[in-house]
C-alpha positions as CSV (number, residue, x, y, z in Angstrom):
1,X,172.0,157.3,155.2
2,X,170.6,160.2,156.0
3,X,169.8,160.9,159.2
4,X,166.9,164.4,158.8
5,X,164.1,163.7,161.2
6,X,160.9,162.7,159.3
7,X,157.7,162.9,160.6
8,X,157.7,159.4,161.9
9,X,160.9,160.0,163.1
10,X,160.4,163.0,165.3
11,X,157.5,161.1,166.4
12,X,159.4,158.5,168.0
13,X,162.1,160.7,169.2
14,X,159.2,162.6,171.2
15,X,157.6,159.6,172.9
16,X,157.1,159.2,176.0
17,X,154.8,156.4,177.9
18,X,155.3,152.9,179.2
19,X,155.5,151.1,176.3
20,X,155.7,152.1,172.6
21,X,156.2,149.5,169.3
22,X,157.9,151.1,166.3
23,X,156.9,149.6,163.1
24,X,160.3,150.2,160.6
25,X,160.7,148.9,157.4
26,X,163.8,148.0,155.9
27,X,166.6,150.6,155.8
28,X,164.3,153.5,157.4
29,X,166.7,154.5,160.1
30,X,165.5,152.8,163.1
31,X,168.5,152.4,164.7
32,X,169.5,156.0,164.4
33,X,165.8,157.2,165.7
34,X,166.8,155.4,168.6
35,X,169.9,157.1,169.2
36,X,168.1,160.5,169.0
37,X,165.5,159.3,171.3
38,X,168.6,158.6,173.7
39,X,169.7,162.0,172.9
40,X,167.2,163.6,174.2
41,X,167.2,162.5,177.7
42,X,170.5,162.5,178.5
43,X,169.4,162.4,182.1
44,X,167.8,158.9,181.3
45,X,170.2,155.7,181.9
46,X,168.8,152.8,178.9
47,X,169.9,149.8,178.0
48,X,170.2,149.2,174.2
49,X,169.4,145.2,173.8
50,X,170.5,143.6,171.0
51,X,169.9,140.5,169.2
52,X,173.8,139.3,168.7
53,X,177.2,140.7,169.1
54,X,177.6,142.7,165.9
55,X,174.6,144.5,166.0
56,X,175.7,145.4,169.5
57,X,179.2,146.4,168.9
58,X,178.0,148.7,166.2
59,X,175.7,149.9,168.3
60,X,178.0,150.8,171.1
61,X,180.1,153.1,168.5
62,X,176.6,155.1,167.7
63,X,174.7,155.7,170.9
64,X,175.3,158.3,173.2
65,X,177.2,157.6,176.5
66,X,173.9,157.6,179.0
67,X,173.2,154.1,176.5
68,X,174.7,150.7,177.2
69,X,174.6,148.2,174.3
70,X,174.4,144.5,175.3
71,X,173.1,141.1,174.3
72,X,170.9,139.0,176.3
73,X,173.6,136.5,176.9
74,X,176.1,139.4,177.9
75,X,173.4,140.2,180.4
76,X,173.4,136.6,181.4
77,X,177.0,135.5,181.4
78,X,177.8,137.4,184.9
79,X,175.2,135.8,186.8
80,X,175.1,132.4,185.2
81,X,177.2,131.7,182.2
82,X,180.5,132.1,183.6
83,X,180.0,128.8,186.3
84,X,179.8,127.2,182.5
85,X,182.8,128.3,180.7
86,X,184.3,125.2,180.4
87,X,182.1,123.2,179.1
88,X,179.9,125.6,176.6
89,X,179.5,124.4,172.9
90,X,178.0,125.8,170.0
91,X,175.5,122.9,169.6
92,X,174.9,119.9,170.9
93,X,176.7,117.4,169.1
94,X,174.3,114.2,168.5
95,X,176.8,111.5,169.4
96,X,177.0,113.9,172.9
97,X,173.4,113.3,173.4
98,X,173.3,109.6,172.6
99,X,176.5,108.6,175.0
100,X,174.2,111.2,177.6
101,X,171.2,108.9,177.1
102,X,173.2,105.4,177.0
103,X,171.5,104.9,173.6
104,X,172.6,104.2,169.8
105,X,168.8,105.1,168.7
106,X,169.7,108.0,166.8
107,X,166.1,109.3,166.4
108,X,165.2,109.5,170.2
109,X,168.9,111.5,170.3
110,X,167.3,113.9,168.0
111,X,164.2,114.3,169.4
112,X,165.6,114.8,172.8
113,X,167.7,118.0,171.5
114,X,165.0,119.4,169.5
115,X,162.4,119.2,172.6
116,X,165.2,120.7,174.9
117,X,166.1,123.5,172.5
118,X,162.1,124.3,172.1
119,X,162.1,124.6,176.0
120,X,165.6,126.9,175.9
121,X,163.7,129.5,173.7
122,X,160.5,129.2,175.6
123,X,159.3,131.0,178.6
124,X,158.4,128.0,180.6
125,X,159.8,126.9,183.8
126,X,160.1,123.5,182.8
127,X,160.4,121.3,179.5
128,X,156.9,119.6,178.7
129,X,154.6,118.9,176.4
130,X,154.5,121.9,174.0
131,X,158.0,121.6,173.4
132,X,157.7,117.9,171.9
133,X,158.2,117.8,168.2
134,X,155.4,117.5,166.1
135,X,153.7,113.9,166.3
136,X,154.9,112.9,162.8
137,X,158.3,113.6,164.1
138,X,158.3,111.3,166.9
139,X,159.7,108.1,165.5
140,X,157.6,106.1,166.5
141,X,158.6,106.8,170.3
142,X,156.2,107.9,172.7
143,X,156.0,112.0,174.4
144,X,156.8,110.6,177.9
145,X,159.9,108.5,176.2
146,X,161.0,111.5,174.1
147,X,160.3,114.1,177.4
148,X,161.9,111.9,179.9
149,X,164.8,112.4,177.9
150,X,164.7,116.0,177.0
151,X,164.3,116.9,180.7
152,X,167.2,114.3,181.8
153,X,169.8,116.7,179.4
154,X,167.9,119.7,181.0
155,X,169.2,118.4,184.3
156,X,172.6,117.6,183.7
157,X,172.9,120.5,181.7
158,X,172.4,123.1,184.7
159,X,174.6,120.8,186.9
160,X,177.7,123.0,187.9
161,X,179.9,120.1,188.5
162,X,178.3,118.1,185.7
163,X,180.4,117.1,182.4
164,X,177.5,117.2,179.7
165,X,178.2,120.2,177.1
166,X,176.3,123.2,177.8
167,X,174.7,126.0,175.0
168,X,174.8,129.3,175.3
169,X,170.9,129.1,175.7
170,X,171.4,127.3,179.1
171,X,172.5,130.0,181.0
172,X,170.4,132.4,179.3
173,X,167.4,130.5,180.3
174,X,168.3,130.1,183.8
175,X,169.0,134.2,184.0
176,X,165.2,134.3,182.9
177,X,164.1,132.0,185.2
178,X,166.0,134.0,188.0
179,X,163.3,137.0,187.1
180,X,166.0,139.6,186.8
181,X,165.1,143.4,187.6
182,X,166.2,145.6,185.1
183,X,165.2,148.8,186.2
184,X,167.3,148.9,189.4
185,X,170.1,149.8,186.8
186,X,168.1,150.9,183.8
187,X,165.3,153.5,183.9
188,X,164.6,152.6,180.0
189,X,164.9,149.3,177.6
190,X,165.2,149.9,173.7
191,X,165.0,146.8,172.4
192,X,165.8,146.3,169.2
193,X,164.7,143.4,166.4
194,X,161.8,142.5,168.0
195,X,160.3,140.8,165.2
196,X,162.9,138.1,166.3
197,X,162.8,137.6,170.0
198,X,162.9,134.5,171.5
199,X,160.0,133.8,174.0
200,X,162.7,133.2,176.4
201,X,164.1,137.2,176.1
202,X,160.1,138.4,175.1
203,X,159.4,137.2,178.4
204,X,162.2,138.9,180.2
205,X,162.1,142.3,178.3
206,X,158.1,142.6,178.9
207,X,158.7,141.3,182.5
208,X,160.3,144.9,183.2
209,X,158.5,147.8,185.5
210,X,160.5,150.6,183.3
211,X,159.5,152.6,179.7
212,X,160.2,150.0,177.1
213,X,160.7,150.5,173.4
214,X,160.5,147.8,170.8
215,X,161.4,148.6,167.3
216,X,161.2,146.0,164.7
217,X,160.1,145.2,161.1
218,X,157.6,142.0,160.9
219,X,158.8,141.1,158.0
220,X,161.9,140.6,158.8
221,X,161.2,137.7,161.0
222,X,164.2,135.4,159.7
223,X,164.9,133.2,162.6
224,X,161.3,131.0,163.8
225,X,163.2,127.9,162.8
226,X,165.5,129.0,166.2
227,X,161.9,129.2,168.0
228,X,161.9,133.1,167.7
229,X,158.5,134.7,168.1
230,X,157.4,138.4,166.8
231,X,157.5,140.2,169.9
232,X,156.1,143.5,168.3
233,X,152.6,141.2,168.6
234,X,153.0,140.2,172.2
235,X,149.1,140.2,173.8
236,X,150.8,142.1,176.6
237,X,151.7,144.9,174.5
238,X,148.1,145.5,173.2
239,X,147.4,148.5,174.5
240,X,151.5,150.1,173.8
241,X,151.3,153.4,171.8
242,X,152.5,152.5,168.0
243,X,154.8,154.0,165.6
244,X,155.4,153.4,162.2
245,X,158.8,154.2,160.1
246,X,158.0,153.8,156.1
247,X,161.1,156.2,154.5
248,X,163.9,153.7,153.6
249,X,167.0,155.8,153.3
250,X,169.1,152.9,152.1
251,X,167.5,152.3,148.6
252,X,165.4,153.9,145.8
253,X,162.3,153.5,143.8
254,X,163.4,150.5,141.8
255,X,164.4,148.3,144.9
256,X,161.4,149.3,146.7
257,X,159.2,148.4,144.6
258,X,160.8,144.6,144.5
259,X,160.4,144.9,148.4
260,X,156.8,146.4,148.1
261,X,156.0,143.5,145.6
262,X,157.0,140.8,148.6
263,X,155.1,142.6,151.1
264,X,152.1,142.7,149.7
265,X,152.4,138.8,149.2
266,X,152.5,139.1,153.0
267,X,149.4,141.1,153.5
268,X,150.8,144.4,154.2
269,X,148.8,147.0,153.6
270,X,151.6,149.9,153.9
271,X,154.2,150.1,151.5
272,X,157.7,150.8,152.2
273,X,159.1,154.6,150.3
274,X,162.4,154.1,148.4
275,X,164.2,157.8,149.2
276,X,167.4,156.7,148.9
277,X,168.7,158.1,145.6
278,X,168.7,156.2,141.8
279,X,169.0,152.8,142.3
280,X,168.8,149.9,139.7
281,X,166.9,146.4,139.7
282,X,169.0,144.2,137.0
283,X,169.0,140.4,136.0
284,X,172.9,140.5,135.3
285,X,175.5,142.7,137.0
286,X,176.4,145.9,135.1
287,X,179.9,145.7,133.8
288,X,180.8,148.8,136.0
289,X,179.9,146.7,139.2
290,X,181.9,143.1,137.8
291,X,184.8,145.6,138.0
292,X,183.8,146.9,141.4
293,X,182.8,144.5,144.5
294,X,179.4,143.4,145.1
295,X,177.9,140.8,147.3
296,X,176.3,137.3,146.4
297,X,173.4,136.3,148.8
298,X,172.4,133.1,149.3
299,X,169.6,130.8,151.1
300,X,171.9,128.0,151.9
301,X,175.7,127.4,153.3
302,X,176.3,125.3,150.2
303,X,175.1,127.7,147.7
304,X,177.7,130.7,149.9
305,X,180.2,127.9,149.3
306,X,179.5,127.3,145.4
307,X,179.4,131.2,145.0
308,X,183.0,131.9,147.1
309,X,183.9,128.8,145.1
310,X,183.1,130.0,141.6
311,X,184.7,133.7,142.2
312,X,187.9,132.5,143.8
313,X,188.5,129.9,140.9
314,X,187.8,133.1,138.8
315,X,190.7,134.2,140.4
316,X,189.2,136.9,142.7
317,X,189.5,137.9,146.4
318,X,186.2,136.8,148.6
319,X,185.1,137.8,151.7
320,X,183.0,135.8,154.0
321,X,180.4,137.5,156.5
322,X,180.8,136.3,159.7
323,X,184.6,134.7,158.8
324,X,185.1,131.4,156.4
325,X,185.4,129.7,160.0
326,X,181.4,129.9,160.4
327,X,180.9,127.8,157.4
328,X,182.7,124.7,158.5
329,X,184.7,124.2,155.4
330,X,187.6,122.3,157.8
331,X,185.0,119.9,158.7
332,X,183.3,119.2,154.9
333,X,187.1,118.5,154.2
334,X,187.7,116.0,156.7
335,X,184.1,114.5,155.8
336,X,185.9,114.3,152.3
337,X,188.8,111.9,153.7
338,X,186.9,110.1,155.8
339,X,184.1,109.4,152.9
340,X,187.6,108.2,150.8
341,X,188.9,106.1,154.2
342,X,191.9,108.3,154.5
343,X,191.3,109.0,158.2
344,X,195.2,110.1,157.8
345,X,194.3,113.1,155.9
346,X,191.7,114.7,158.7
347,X,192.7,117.2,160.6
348,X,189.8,116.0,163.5
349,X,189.8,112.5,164.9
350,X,186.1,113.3,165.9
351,X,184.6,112.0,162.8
352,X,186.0,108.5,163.4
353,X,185.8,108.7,166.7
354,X,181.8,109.1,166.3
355,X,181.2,107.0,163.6
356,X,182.0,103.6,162.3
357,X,182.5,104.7,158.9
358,X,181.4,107.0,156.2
359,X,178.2,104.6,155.6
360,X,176.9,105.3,159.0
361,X,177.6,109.3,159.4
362,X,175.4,108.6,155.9
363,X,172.9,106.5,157.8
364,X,172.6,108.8,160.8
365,X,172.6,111.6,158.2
366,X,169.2,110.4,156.9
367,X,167.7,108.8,160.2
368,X,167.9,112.1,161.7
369,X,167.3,114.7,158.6
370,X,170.0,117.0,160.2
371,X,170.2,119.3,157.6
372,X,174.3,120.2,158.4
373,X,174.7,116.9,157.4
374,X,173.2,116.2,154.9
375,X,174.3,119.4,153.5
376,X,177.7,118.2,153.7
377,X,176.8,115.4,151.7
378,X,175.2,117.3,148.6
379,X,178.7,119.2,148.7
380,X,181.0,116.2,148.3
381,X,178.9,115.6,144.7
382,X,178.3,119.0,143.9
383,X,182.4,119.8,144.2
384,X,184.4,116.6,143.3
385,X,187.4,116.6,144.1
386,X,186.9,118.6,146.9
387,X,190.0,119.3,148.6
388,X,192.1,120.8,146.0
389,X,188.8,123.4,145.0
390,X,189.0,124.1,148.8
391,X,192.3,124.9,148.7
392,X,192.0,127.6,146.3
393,X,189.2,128.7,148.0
394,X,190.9,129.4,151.3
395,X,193.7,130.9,149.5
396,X,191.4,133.7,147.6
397,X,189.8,134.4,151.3
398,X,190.4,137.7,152.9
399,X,189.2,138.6,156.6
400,X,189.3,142.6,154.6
401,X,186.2,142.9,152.9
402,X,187.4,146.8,151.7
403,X,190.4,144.0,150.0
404,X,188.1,141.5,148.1
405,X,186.0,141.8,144.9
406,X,182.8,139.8,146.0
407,X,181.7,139.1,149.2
408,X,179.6,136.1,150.0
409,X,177.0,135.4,152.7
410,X,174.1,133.6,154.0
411,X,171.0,135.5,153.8
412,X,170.8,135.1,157.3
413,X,174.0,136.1,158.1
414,X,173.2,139.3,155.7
415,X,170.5,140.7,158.2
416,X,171.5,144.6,159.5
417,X,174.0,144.9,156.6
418,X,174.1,146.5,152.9
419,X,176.4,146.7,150.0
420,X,175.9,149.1,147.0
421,X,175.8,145.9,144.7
422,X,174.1,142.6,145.3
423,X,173.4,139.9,143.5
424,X,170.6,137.0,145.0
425,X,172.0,133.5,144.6
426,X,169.2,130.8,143.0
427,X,168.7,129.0,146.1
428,X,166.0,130.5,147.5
429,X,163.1,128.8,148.0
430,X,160.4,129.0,145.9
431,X,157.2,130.7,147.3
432,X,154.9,130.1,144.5
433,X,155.1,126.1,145.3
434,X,151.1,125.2,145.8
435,X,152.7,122.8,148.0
436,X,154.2,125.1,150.7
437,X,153.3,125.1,153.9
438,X,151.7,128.8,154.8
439,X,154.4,129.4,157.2
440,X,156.7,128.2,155.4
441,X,156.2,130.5,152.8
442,X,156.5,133.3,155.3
443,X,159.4,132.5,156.6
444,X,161.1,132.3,153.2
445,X,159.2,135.1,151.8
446,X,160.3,137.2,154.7
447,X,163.9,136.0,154.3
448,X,163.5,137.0,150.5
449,X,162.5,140.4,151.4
450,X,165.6,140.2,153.9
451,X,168.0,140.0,150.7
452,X,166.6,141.9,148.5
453,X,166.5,144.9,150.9
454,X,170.4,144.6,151.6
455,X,170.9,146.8,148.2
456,X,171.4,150.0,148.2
457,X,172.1,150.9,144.2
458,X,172.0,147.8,142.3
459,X,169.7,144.4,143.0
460,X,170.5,141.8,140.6
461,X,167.3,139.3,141.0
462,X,166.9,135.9,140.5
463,X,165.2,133.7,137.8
464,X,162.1,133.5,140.6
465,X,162.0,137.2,141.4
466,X,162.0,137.9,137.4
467,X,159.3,135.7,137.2
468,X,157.1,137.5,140.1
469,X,157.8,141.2,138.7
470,X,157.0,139.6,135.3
471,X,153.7,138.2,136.9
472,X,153.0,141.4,138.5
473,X,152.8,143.4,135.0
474,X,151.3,140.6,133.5
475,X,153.9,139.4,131.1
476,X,153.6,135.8,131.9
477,X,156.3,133.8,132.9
478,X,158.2,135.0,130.5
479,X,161.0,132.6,128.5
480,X,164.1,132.2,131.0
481,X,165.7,129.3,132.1
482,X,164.0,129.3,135.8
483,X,167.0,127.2,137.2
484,X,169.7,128.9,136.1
485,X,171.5,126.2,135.5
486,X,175.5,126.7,134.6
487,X,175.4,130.5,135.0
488,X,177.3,131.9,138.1
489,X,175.1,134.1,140.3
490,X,174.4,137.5,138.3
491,X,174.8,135.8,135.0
492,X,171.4,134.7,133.7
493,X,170.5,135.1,130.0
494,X,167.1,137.7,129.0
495,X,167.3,140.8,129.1
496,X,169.5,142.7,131.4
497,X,167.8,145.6,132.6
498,X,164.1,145.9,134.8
499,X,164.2,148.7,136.0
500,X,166.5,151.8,137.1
């Protein structure tokens, strides 16, 4: 990337104000304008915020030394996460929640956790009403029912001698509600992916008395499902001094123009520049980059799977983002034995522990639409037999990614990272469907754009994106197989070239 001060950039760099929202597109340098804004108030202490642990252990090795990089739930932990330690979990586990509630009625279970986890992202001081699911949701239980319950976890959950597993969310909601001062340490906040902030840390970043900047990209708002809101909108920054960054360093001409054709579907009026160099927009990987590495992006932990699946039984290394760990193949595995009564074979008792048998996981599976689960289930079809595919899976896994030839990834997990090669799996959703919600065609339209704009030389598109530039030129349709069906990801028939 190159890092010559545009316009824009020098723009930014110069500000100086209470509060100022940078608008940056994908790959045009936001992070290092924020580093040269550091730089030049060295005088200045800041604290970088950012939205997870990567993003702020990469930050750490960029900024300057008057900058201190932490997460929200780093800022959190010493005042309130620590007296959790013990018990802190990931998620909450259904059967958790039902034992908690003295109750085999898996949909009030459900309900309960997504009302609580509403309130944990919220800034509210306690749960209520807006955080109830919608009413078509409720199973047929009534809001005071299904609140009674969400606020009776909410209770045992901030109990320090309690036993009831505790989020990560907990404590950072109780450091919110604690209305933290920041600028008796800080004298300025940079705040970084604000298109993605949770109410909970919207509320406790614009809470602050100090200079704050927020740099995000709208578009990039991949995570409202988790109850994230688009902080770069707040009404209290209304009158904030704005900034735009258009330049993206990362890619060229050809994959802008794939990302320009998404945001205009999203009402943008500004387009984002490609000046990073030649770059390629394909329907099939070149032959140079099959010899090479490249990355397959996909929408859902089962199509990462199928992909890291298909190139290890081609005999190639695979690395996964975030570690093969985060993708729960130990647990689809045991859900294999137990689906085959072979409770012998799991490596976890906590399947049979939970359930009665296969039939009800199944049954709770549907009751309560948890998409893990019945994830898991499409799997154990989708890959029969699954344990000896898994096995040479695992074995083709390296925690190198400079040692394997494809690496594989959510296109969630792909946010803040870019490969010279990568090729879009044929799971995402499609956002012509007449039948999508409007948000939901945001939200996967903005995760689309997400993918696309991980590539920095070559973009191999899927069968829907084909059919969208096609659209866009006005060739129609055009005469591929839309589903791809039996091609691995980068392999479609048509023609192979779009544009370079």
């Amino acid at each position: 990337m190159s890092y010559s001060d545009t316009p824009e950039q020098a723009a930014v760099i110069g500000w100086s104000g209470h509060r100022l929202v940078v608008r940056a597109f994908a790959g045009t340098g936001k992070t290092a304008t924020l580093v040269r804004f550091a730089c030049a108030s060295p005088e200045r202490k800041m604290l970088y915020l950012a939205c997870n642990r990567a993003v702020r252990d990469e930050a750490e090795q960029k900024f300057p030394f008057n900058v201190e990089c932490k997460t929200a739930h780093q800022l959190a932990w010493p005042h309130f996460g620590r007296h959790y330690q013990r018990r802190l979990t990931g998620s909450l586990r259904i059967t958790d929640v039902a034992r908690q509630l003295n109750t085999r009625f898996w949909p009030l279970a459900r309900t309960a956790i997504t009302t609580l986890n509403a309130f944990l992202c919220s800034a509210d001081m306690q749960p209520g009403h807006p955080h109830l699911p919608e009413e078509d949701e409720h199973s047929g239980l009534s809001a005071e029912k299904i609140l009674a319950a969400a606020q009776l976890l909410w209770r045992e959950s901030v109990r320090q001698d309690g036993s009831f597993p505790v989020t990560h969310d907990v404590y950072l909601k109780l450091y919110q509600l604690s209305q933290p001062d920041l600028a008796k340490r800080w004298h300025t906040l940079l705040f970084d992916e604000a298109q993605d902030a949770n109410p909970v840390i919207q509320s406790l970043v614009l809470a602050q008395s100090c200079p704050v900047v927020l740099v995000g990209d709208r578009h990039q708002q991949i995570y409202r499902f988790r109850g994230a809101e688009n902080a770069l909108d707040a009404p209290q920054l209304a009158d904030a001094d704005q900034r735009c960054l258009t330049h993206s360093f990362r890619f060229g001409p050809a994959v802008a123009r794939v990302a320009n054709l998404l945001l205009a579907r999203q009402g943008e009026t500004l387009s984002v520049a490609g000046n990073g160099g030649d770059d390629c927009v394909t329907e099939c990987l070149p032959e140079d980059a099959t010899r090479g590495s490249y990355a397959v992006l996909s929408r859902t932990v089962a199509g990462v799977i199928g992909a890291a699946l298909q190139a290890s039984l081609a005999g190639k290394k695979v690395y996964w983002v975030g570690g093969i760990a985060g993708y729960k193949t130990e647990e689809l595995e045991d859900l294999y034995w137990f689906s085959a009564d072979m409770p012998e074979r799991m490596q976890s008792p906590l399947l049979a522990r939970e359930y009665r048998n296969f039939e009800e996981y199944e049954t709770v599976a549907k009751a309560t639409k948890d998409a893990e689960m019945n994830q898991a289930l499409r799997l154990l079809d989708q890959y029969f037999p699954l344990p000896q595919k898994l096995q040479v899976m695992r074995a083709q896994a390296v925690t190198d990614e400079t040692q394997a030839q494809v690496t594989v990834s959510t296109a969630h997990r792909s946010k803040g990272l870019e490969w010279p090669s990568v090729v879009l799996d044929e799971d995402f959703a499609d956002i012509t469907d007449p039948l999508m919600s409007d948000a939901e065609r945001t939200d996967e339209t903005s995760l689309l754009y997400v993918a696309v704009t991980r590539a920095q030389q070559t973009l191999v598109i899927n069968a829907l994106l084909q059919m969208l530039l096609s659209a866009e030129k006005g060739d129609g349709p055009g005469e591929e197989n839309g589903s791809g069906e039996g091609n691995a990801p980068g392999e479609r028939n048509g023609p192979e070239e779009i544009s370079c």
